[in-house]
Residue frames relative to the residue before (quaternion, step in Angstrom):
aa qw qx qy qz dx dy dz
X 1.0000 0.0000 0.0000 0.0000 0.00 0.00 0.00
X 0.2335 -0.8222 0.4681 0.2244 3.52 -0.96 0.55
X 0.5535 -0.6256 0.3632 0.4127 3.40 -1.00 0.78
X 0.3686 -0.6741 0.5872 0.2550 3.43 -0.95 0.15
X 0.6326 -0.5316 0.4510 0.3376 3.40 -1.72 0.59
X 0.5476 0.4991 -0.4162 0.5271 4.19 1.04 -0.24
X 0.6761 0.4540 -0.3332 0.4752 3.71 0.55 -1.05
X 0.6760 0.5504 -0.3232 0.3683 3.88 0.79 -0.66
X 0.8212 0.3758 -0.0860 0.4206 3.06 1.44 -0.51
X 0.7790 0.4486 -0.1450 0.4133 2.87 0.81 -1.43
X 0.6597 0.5390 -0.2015 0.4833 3.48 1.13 -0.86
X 0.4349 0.6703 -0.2796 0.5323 3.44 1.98 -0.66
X 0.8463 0.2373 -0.2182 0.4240 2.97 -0.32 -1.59
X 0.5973 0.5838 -0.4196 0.3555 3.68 1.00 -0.95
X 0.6142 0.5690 -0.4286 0.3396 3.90 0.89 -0.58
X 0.7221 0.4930 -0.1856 0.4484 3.08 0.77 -1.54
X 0.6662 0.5336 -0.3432 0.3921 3.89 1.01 -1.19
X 0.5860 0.4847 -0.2608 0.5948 3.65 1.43 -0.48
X 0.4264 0.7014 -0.2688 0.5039 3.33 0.78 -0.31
X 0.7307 0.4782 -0.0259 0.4865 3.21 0.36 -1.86
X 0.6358 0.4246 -0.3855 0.5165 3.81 0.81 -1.49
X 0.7400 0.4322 -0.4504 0.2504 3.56 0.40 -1.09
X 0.5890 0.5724 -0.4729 0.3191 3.63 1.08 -1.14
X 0.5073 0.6785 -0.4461 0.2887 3.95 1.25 -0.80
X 0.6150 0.6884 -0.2371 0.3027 2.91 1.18 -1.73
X 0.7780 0.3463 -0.1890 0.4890 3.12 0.50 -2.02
X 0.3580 0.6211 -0.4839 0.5019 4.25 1.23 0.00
X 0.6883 0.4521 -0.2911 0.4870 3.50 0.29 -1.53
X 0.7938 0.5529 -0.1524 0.2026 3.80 -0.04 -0.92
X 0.4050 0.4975 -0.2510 0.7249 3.00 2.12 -1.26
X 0.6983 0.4418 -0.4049 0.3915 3.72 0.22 -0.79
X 0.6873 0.3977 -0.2087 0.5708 3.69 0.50 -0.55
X 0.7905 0.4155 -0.2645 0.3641 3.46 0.66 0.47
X 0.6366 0.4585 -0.1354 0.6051 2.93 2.31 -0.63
X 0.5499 -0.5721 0.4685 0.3885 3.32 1.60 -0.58
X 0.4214 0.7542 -0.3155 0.3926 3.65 1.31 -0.81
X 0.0055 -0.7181 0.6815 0.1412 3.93 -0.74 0.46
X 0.5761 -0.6878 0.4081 0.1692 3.01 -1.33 1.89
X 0.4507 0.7672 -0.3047 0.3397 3.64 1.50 -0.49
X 0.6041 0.2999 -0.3553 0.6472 3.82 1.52 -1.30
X 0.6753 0.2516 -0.6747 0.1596 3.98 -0.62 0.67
X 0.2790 0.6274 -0.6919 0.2232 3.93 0.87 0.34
X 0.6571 0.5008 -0.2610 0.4992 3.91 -0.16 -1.28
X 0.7565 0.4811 -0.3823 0.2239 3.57 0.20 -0.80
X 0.0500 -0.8607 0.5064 0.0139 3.51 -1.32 0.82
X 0.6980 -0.5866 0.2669 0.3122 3.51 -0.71 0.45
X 0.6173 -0.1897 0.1203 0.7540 3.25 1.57 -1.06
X 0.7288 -0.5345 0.2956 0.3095 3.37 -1.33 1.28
X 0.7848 0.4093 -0.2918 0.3626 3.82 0.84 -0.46
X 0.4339 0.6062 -0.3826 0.5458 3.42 2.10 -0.14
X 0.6139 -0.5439 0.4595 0.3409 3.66 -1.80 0.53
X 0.4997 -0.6093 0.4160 0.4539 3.46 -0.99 0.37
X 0.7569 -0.4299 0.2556 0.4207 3.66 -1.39 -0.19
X 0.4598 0.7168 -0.4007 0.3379 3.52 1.18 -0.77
X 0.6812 0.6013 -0.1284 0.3975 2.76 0.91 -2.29
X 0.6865 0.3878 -0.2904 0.5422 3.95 1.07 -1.01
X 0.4850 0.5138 -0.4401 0.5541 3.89 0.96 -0.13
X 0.7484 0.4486 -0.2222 0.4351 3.53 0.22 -1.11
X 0.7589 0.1538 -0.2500 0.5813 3.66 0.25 -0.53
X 0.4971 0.3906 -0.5558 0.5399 3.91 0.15 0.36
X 0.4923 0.4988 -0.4405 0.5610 4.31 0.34 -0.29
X 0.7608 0.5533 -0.1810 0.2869 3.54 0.12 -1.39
X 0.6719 0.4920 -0.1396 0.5357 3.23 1.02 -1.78
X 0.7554 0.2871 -0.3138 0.4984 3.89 0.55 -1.27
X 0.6466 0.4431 -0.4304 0.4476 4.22 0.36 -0.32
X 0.8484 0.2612 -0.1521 0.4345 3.20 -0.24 -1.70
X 0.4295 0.6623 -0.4305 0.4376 3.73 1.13 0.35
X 0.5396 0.5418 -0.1986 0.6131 3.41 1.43 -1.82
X 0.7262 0.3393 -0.4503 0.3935 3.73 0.10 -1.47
X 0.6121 0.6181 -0.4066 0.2793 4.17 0.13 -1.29
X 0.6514 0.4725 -0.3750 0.4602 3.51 0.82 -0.70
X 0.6476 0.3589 -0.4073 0.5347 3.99 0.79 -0.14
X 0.8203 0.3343 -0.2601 0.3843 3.59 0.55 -0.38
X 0.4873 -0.6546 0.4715 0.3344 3.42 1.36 -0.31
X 0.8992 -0.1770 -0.3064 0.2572 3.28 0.80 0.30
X 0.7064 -0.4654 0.2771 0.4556 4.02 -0.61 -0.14
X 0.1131 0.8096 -0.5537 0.1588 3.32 -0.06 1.12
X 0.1209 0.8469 -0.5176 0.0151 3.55 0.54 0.40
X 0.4033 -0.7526 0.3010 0.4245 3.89 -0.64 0.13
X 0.7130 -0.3561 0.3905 0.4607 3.65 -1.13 0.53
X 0.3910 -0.6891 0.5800 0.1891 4.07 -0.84 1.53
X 0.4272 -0.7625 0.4495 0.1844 3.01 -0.91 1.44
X 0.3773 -0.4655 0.6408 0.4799 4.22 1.45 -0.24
X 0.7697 -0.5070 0.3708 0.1141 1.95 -2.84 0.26
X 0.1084 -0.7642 0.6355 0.0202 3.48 -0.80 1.44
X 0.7928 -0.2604 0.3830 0.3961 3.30 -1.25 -0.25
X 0.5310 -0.6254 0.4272 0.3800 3.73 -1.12 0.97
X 0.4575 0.6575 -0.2697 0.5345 3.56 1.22 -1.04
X 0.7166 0.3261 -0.3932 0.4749 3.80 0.02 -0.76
X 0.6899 0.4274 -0.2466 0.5297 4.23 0.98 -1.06
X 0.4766 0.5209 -0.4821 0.5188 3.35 0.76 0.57
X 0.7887 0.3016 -0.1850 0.5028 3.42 0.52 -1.37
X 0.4885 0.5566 -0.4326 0.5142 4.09 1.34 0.50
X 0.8055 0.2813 -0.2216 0.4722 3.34 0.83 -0.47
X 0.2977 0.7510 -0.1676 0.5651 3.04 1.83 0.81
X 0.6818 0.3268 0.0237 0.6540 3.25 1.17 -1.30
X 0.6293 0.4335 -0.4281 0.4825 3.26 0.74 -0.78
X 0.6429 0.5619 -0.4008 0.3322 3.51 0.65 -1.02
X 0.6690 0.5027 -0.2861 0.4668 3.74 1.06 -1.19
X 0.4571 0.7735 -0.2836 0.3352 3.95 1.15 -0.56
X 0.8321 0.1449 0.0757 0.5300 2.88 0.82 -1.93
X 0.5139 0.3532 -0.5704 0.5346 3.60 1.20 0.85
X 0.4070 0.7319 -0.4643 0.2885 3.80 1.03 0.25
X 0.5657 0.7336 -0.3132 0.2094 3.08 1.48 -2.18
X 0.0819 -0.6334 0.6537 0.4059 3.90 -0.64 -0.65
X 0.5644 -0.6306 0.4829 0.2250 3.15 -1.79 0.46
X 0.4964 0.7417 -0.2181 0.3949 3.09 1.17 -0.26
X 0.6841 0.4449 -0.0445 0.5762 3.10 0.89 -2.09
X 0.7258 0.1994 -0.3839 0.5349 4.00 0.40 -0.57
X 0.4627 0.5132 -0.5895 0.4183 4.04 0.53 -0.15
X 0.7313 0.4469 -0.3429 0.3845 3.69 0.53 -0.97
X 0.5199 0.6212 -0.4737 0.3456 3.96 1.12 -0.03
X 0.5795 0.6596 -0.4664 0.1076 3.38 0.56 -1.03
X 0.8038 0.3787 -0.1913 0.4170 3.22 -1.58 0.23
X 0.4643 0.7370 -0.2806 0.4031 3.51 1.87 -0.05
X 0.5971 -0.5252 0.4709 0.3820 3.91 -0.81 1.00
X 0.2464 0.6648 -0.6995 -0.0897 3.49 -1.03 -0.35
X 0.0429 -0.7736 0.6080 0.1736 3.57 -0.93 0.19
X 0.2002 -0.7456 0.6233 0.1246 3.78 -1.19 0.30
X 0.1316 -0.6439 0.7460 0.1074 3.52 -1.12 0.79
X 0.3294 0.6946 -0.6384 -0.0384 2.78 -1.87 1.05
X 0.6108 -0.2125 -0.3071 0.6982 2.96 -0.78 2.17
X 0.9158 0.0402 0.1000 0.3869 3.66 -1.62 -0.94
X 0.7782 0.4591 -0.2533 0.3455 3.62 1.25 -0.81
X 0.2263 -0.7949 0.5440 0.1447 3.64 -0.82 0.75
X 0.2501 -0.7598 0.5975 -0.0561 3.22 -0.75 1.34
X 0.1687 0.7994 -0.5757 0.0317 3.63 -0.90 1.38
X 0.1072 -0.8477 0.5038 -0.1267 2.73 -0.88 1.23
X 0.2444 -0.7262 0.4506 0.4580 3.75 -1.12 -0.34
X 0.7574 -0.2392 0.2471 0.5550 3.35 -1.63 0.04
X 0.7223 0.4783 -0.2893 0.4071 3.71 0.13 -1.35
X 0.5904 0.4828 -0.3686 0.5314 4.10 0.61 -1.30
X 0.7675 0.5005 -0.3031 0.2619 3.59 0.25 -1.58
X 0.6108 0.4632 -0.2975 0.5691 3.89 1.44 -0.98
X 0.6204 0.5576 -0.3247 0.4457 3.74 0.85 -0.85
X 0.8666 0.3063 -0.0910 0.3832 3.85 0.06 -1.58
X 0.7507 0.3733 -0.1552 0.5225 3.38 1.33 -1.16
X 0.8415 0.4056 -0.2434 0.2610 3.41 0.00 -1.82
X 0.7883 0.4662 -0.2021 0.3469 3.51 1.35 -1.35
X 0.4262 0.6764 -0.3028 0.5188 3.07 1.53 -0.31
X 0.7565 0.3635 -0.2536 0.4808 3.51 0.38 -0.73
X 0.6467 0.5355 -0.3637 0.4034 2.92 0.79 -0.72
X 0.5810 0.5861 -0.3178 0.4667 3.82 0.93 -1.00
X 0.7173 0.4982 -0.2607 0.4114 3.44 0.79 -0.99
X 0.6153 0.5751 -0.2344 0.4855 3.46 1.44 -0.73
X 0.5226 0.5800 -0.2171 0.5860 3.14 1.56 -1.13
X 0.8266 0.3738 -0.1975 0.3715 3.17 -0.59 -1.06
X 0.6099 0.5065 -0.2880 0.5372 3.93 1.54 -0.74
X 0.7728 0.2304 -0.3522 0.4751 3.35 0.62 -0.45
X 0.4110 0.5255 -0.5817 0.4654 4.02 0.99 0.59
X 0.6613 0.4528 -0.3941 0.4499 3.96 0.45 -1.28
X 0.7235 0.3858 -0.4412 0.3648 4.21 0.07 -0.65
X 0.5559 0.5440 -0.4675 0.4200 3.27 1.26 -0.44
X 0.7217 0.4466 -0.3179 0.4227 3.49 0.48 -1.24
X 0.5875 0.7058 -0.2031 0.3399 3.46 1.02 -0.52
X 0.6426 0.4184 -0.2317 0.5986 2.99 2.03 -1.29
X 0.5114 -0.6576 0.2899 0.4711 3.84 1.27 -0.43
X 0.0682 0.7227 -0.6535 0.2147 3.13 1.28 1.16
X 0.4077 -0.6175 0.6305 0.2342 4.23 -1.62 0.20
X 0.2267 0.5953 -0.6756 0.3711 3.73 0.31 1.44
X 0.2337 0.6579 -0.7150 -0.0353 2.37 -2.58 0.05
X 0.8868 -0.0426 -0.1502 0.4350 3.23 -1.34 0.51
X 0.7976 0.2337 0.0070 0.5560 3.08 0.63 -2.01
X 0.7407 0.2752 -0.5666 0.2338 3.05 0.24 1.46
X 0.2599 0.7491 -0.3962 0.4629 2.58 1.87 1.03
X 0.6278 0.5268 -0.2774 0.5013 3.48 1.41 -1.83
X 0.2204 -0.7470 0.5499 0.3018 3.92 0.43 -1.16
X 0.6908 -0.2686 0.2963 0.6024 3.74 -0.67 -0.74
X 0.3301 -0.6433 0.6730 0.1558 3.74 -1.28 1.54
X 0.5112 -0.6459 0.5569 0.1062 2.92 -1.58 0.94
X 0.1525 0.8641 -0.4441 0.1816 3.46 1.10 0.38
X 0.4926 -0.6905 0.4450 0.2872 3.57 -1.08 1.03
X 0.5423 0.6329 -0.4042 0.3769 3.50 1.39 0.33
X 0.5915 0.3230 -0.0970 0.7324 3.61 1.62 -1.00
């Protein structure tokens, strides 16, 4: 059986974006237990030339929705990052994201494949299909966004690891 272009994605990003709410969670808690206010990891960053954590909340949101959304419209239109808000507010972003992409229908992105999509960025045009674009561009970033704002957490001494990085496996057993 082949995999479809909804299973490549949606179920992807939806593992890892849930994932993510929980690392917030266990962020939030260590905070309430240490006394810590969850507010100094907005600003925080891994090394002084890397975005701050917001910013990896914010474009990991971007990459797994408006990634999902580009493949019905063809292109990347995410909305203008809103900066640093309150940890609370990136809780409820990765929140939404979560409600977004169990929104998607399976149908409607099964029906993208093999679809144009182009990307501008600055001067360069990127063309691609629906399938290259979730494969080369959208998930990739996203992981990297993902995974950056798991390291500042762990970094700040938040108690994660791997497997709540990995979230619920999709396993042919569950």
């Amino acid at each position: 059986m082949a995999t479809s272009l909804y299973d490549l994605s949606v179920p992807t990003f939806l593992q890892t974006v849930t994932a993510l709410a929980g690392v917030l969670d266990r962020a939030a808690a260590h905070c309430a237990q240490t006394g810590a206010d969850p507010d100094d990891f907005v600003e925080a960053r891994l090394f002084a030339d890397m975005a701050p954590f917001h910013f990896q909340i914010e474009a990991a949101w971007h990459h797994a929705v408006w990634g999902v959304e580009a493949l019905r419209t063809g292109a990347f239109t995410p909305p203008a990052l809103v900066g640093p808000v309150p940890f609370a507010a990136l809780r409820a972003i990765v929140a939404e994201g979560q409600s977004a992409l169990a929104a998607f229908d399976r149908k409607e992105i099964d029906d993208c494949a093999g679809k144009a999509l182009d990307l501008q960025i600055g001067p360069r045009r990127l063309a691609f299909t629906a399938e290259s674009f979730i494969l080369s561009f959208s998930l990739p970033n996203f992981h990297f966004h993902a995974v950056t704002a798991y390291g500042i957490l762990r970094s700040r001494g938040v108690p994660i690891g791997k497997r709540d990085y990995e979230g619920t496996l999709r396993t042919t057993a569950g």
